[in-house]
C-alpha positions in Angstrom: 4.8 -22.4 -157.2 5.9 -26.1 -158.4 4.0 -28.6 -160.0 1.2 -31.5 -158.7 2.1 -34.5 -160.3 -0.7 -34.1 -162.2 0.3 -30.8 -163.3 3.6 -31.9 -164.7 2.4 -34.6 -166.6 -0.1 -32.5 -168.3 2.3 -29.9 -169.2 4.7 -32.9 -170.6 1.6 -34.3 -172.9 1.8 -30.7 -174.2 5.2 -30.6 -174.8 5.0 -33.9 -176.5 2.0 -32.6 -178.4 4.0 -29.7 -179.3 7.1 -31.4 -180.6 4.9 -33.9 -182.7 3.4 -30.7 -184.2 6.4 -29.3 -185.1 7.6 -32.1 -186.6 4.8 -32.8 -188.7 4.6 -29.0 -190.1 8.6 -29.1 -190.8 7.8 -32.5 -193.0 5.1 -30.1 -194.4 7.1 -27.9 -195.3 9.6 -30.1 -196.5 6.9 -31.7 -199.0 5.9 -28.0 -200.3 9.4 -27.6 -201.5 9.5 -30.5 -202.9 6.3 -29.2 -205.1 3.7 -31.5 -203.6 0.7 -29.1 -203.6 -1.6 -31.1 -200.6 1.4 -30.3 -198.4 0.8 -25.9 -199.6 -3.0 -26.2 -198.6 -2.0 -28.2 -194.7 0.7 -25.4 -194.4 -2.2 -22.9 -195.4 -5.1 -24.4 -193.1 -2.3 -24.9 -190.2 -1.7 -21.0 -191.1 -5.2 -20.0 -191.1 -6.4 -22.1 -188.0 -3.0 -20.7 -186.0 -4.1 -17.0 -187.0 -7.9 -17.6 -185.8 -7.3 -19.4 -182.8 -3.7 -19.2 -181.9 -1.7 -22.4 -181.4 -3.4 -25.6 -180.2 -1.1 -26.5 -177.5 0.4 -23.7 -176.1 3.9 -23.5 -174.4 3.7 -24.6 -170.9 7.1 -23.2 -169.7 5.6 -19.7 -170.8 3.4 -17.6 -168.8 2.3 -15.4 -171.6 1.4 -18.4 -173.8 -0.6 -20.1 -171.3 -2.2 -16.5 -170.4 -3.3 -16.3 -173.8 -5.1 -19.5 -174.1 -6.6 -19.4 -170.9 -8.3 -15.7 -172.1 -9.8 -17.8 -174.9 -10.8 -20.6 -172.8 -12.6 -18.4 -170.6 -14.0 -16.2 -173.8 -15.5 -19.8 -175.1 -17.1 -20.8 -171.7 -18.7 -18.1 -171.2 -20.3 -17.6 -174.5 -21.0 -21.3 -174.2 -22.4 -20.7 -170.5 -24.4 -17.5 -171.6 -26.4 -18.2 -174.5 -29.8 -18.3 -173.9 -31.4 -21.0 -174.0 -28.3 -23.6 -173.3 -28.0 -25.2 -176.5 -30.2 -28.5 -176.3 -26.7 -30.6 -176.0 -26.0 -29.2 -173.0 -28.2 -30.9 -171.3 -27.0 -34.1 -172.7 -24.3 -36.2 -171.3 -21.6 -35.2 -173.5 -22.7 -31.8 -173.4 -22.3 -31.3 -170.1 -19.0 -33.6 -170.4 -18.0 -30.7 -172.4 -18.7 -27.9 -170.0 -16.9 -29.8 -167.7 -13.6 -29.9 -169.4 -14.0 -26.4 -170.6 -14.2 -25.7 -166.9 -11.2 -28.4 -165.9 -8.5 -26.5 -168.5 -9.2 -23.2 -167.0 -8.3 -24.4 -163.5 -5.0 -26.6 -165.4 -3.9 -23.4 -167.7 -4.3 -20.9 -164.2 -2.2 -23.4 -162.5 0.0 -23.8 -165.5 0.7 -20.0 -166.1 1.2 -19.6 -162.2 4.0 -22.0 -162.5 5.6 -21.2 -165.8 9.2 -20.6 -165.5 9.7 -17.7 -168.1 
């Protein structure tokens, strides 16, 4: 399957994401070694958060990346979708702004991990 338009400019944001993420943890990293101690406790929340959630912007040339997120995409909407009653925000506006891009990624991630090249 190739990519809309659409599609492939999504998955570049991500890789752009990506790449700015990396290059922020690697100055991170360079700042820890250099003893500055704020730099250890971003490393460690970037650690923590990565080991709770997985990673923020998943590869979108991997199948098994997007795969992953999408699961926990799902997972989230529907525990969003099935408590009972809907939280009072989702009958807001930007609550149901929300459920809508919950529900928009799921369709981008499928398409994504259907066109992932490894």
């Amino acid at each position: 399957m190739t990519l809309t338009p659409e599609l492939e400019t999504y998955a570049e944001k991500m890789r752009q994401r990506r790449r700015v993420a990396a290059h922020n943890l690697r100055a991170a990293r360079t700042l820890q070694h250099q003893g500055d101690q704020e730099a250890a406790r971003r490393i460690e929340k970037h650690r923590d958060a990565r080991r709770r959630y997985g990673d923020l912007y998943p590869n979108p040339d991997r199948r098994a990346d997007l795969l992953g997120h999408l699961d926990s995409l799902k997972a989230t909407l529907a525990d969003l979708e099935s408590q009972n009653p809907l939280p009072e925000v989702s009958v807001t506006a930007a609550g149901q702004a929300i459920f809508e891009t919950f529900k928009k990624a799921v369709v981008l991630y499928a398409a994504l991990a259907q066109a992932a090249r490894f």
